[in-house]
Each structure stands twice: as structure tokens, then as C-alpha cells.
N, C-alpha and C positions, 0 to 999 in steps of 0.2 A: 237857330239862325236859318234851318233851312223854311221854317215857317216865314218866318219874316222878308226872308225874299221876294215872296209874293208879292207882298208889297212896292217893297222899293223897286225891284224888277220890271213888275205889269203894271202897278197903277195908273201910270202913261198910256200905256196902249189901253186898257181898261174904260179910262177915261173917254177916251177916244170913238173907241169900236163901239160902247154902250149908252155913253150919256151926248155922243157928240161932240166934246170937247174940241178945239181946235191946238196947232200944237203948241201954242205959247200959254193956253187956258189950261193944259196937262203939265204943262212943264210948271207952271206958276203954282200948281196943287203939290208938284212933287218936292217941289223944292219948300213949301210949308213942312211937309213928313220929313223930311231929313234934315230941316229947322228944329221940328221938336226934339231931335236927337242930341242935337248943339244943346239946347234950353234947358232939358229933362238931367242928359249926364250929371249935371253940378250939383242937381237938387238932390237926387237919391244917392250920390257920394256923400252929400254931408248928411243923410239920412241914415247911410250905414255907418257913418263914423260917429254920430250921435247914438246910436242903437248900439253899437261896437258890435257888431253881425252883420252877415251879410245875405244869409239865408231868408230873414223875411225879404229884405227888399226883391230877389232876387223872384218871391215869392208871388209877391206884390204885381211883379212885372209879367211874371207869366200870366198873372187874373189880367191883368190888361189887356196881355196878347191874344188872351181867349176870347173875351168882353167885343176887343175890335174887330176881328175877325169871325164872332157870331154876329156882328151888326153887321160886317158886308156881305154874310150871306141875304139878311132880311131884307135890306134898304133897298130903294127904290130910286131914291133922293143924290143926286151925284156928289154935293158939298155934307152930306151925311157922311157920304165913304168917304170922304176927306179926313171927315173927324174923324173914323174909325181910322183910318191908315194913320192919323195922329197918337192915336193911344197904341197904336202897334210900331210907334217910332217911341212914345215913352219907354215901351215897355220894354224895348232894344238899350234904353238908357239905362235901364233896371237890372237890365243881365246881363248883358255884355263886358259892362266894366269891373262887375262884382265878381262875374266868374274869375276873370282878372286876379283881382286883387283876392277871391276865396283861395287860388292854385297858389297863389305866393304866401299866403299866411299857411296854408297847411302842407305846404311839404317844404318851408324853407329850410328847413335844415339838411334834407337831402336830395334837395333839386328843385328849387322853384323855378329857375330857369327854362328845365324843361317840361316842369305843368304847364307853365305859360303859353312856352312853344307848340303842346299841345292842346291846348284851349285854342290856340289862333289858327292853328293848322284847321284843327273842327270845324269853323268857321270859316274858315276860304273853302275847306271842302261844301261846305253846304251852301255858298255864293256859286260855286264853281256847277254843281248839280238842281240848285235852283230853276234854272233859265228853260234846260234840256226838260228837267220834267214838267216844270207849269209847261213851257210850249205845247209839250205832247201830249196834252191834259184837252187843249184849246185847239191841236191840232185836229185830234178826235173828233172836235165837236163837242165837246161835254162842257165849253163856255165857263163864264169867269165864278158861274157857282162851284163846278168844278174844283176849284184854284182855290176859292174861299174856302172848303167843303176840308178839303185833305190838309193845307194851312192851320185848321180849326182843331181838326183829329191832331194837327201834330203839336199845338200847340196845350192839348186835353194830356196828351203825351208829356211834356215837358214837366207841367204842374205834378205829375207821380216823378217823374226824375226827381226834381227839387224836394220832393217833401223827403224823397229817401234819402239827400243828402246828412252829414251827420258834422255837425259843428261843434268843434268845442266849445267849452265852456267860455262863457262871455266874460272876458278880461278888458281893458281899459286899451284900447291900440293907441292911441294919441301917445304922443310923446311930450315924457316927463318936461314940467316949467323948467 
């Protein structure tokens, strides 16, 4: 999550300070990225309920997050990072709710409750630390490659999390006719 901040955080101002954007032409881009989040979540729910796993999707999402966030380092192009900031809104579709639902299928029996709670906590943590650190990235001086640069490393990071998670065996989660 705290990759993805980047995103939904700066690409406003982003838009703004580098491509010109005005504030209704920034806001009209951000609101596409956290569109695709609404659009994406259903698709890869019934992707991992069809799979009956949740590790590829989840897998899936990180290559996304990496994908979008190496094009915003390259692009030039202001509606190219748009797209990028879109696949790093899939790719929030892809994890976010898996993680979810991964914590509740694997410790229900002795606390799903509180993987939950601590998958969400993680996650406001890394909303809450987001802001502080891209600013002071941009504070520097070191500009919005910066932001994409360490986003990218954390999202490179993520992909070895995920592969080291360990799933059980793939049983049937749908509920009997």
C-alpha cells in the first residue's frame, strides 16, 4: 500500500507541477485511477473465486503495480501516466481485497478477525506514512522520478513477499448447491 500511495496521493499535484494540468484536468485523472479500483475489485474477486486461490491474483497485481509504476518513471506523455496510475489502481484491486480475504481463509480457525484487523491496520499505516515520505522525496528536490523510483523498488519488493507466501492446497471455497 505504501507503493500505491504514490499514486492516489501525488498524482494531482503531479499532474499539475509537471504536465500543467489545471485543477479540475487533475482531479478528473484522479478520479479515472480510483475508478478503476471500483471497476477492477469485481473482476479479480471473481478471478480468485474461479481460481479458488488467491496468491496468483494477488501475484497478478503486484506485476501490474510494478508495470505502472516503471511507465511513470519513462513517460513523458501526461495521459500515459494516467494509464500507468490506472494499472496501479487495478493492481490495488488485485491485493488489497485478496489480502483480505487470504487472512480470513487462513487463520479462521484461530483468528481471522485479527489477521484482518491486521492487514487493515498495515494499510492505514502505509496511507498514514505515505504523504510524509513522498513530500520529503519532492521536498528535497529529487522530483516526481524520485516518488516513481522508490514506489517501483517497493513495489519489486512486494512481488518477493507474495511469491514467499504459502497457500494451501487449492480446494473448492464456493459454497455447496
Amino acid at each position: 500500500m505504501l507503493a500505491q500511495v504514490a499514486v492516489l496521493a501525488w498524482m494531482p499535484t503531479y499532474l499539475r507541477q509537471v504536465h500543467a494540468f489545471g485543477v479540475v484536468g487533475a482531479g478528473l485523472s484522479t478520479g479515472i485511477v480510483v475508478t478503476g479500483l471500483m471497476l477492477f475489485s469485481p473482476v479479480f474477486g471473481i478471478l480468485s473465486d474461479r481460481l479458488t486461490a488467491r496468491r496468483p491474483v494477488m501475484l497478478v497485481g503486484c506485476l501490474l503495480a510494478l508495470a505502472g509504476f516503471v511507465i511513470l518513471l519513462v513517460t513523458s506523455h501526461p495521459w500515459v501516466a494516467v494509464a500507468a496510475a490506472l494499472l496501479v489502481s487495478a493492481s490495488m484491486a488485485a491485493t488489497i481485497p485478496m489480502q483480505v480475504v487470504f487472512a480470513s481463509e487462513r487463520f479462521r480457525a484461530v483468528g481471522s478477525g485479527t489477521a484482518i484487523g491486521l492487514v487493515n491496520t498495515g494499510g492505514q499505516i502505509a496511507a498514514s506514512l505515505g504523504g510524509p515520505l513522498y513530500g520529503a522525496l519532492l521536498d528535497r528536490g529529487l522530483g516526481f522520478g524520485a516518488v516513481w523510483g522508490f514506489a517501483t523498488g517497493l513495489s519489486a519488493l512486494r512481488i518477493l513477499a507474495v511469491l514467499g507466501i504459502r497457500e494451501p492446497a487449492h480446494t473448492d471455497r464456493r459454497a455447496p448447491p
